[in-house]
N, C-alpha and C positions, 0 to 999 in steps of 0.2 A: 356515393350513395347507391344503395343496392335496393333494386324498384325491380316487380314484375314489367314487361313490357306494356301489356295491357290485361287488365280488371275486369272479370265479372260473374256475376250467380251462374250462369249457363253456357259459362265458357271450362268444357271440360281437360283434366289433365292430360298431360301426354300422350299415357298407356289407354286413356277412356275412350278414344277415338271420337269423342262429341263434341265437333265443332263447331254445331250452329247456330253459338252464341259466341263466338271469336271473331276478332277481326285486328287483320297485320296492317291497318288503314293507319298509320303516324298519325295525320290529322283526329281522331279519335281515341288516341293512343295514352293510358295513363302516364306514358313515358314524355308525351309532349307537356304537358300539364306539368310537371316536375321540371322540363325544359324552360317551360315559359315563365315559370316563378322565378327559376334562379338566374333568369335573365337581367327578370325587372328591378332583383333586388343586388345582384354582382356585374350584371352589365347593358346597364341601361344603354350606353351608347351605341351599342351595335345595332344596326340594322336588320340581325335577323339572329336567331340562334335555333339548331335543330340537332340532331346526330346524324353523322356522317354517313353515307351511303357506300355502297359496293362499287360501286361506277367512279367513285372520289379514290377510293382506295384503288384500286384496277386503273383508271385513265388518267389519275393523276401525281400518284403517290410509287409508283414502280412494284406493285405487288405484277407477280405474274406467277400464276396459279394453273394447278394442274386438279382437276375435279375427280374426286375417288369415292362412291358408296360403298359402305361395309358396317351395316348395322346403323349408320348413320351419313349422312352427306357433308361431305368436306373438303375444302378447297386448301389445298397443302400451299400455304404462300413461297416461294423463292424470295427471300427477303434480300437479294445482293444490292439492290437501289432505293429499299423504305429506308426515311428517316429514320433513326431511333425512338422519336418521340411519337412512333404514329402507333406501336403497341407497346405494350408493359410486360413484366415479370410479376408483376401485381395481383391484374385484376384482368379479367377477360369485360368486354361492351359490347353494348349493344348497337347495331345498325341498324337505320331504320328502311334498309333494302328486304322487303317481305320474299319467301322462297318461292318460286315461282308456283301459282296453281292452289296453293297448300291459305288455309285462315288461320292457322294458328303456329305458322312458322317463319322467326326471320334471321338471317343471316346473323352473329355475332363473331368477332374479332376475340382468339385466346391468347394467354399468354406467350404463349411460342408462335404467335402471328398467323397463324389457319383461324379459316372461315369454317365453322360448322352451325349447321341448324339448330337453331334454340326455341322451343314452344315459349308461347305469349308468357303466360304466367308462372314461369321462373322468377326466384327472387332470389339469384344469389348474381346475378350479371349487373353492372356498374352502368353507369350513366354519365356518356362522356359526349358534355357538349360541345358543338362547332360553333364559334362566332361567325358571322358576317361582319366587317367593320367596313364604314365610310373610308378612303382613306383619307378624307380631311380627319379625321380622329385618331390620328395618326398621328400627332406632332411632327 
């Protein structure tokens, strides 16, 4: 499902430089509201479901990255110890790790596994949620 991050009248585009109607706030985010539907209705059992963060990726997934601006900001992942399953060939996702400083910027995952900055209201970036589970739910 391909979802802007977050929605609104006076959250300007990219190049408009009008941000003061943005906000990289997940809790507020039309991207959690899409999270939280397809929770209650594919996984009601979990304890929690959100999209993954930069800190999930980096502290516990083996990305180690090297940070390069050049017309845009990106973190070039060394992928020798990511799972397979934590990017695609697919589809690039969103993270809900906001760019430092910036309201209308938050980190996403491409398909070649780099981290580059994506304005809020894109709507071609995918929606990939994280469960929480009990592990009594676990069989």
């Amino acid at each position: 499902m391909l979802k802007p991050y977050y929605s609104s009248d006076d959250c300007g585009s990219a190049g408009s430089g009008d941000q003061s109607g943005c906000s990289t706030d997940y809790s507020v985010s039309t991207i959690k509201q899409v999270v939280d539907i397809w929770k209650e209705i594919y996984a009601n059992e979990a304890s929690n479901a959100r999209l993954i963060t930069y800190e999930d990726l980096t502290n516990n997934l083996g990305f180690e990255n090297s940070f390069t601006c050049t017309g845009g900001c990106y973190y070039s992942g060394l992928l020798v110890n990511v799972p397979t399953w934590v990017y695609t060939n697919k589809y690039t996702y969103w993270t809900m790790s906001s760019v430092e400083e910036s309201l209308s910027s938050v980190w996403a995952l491409s398909t070649s596994g780099d981290f580059f900055t994506a304005h809020i209201n894109l709507n071609y970036i995918a929606v990939r949620p994280v469960l929480e589970l009990n592990k009594s739910a676990l069989n």
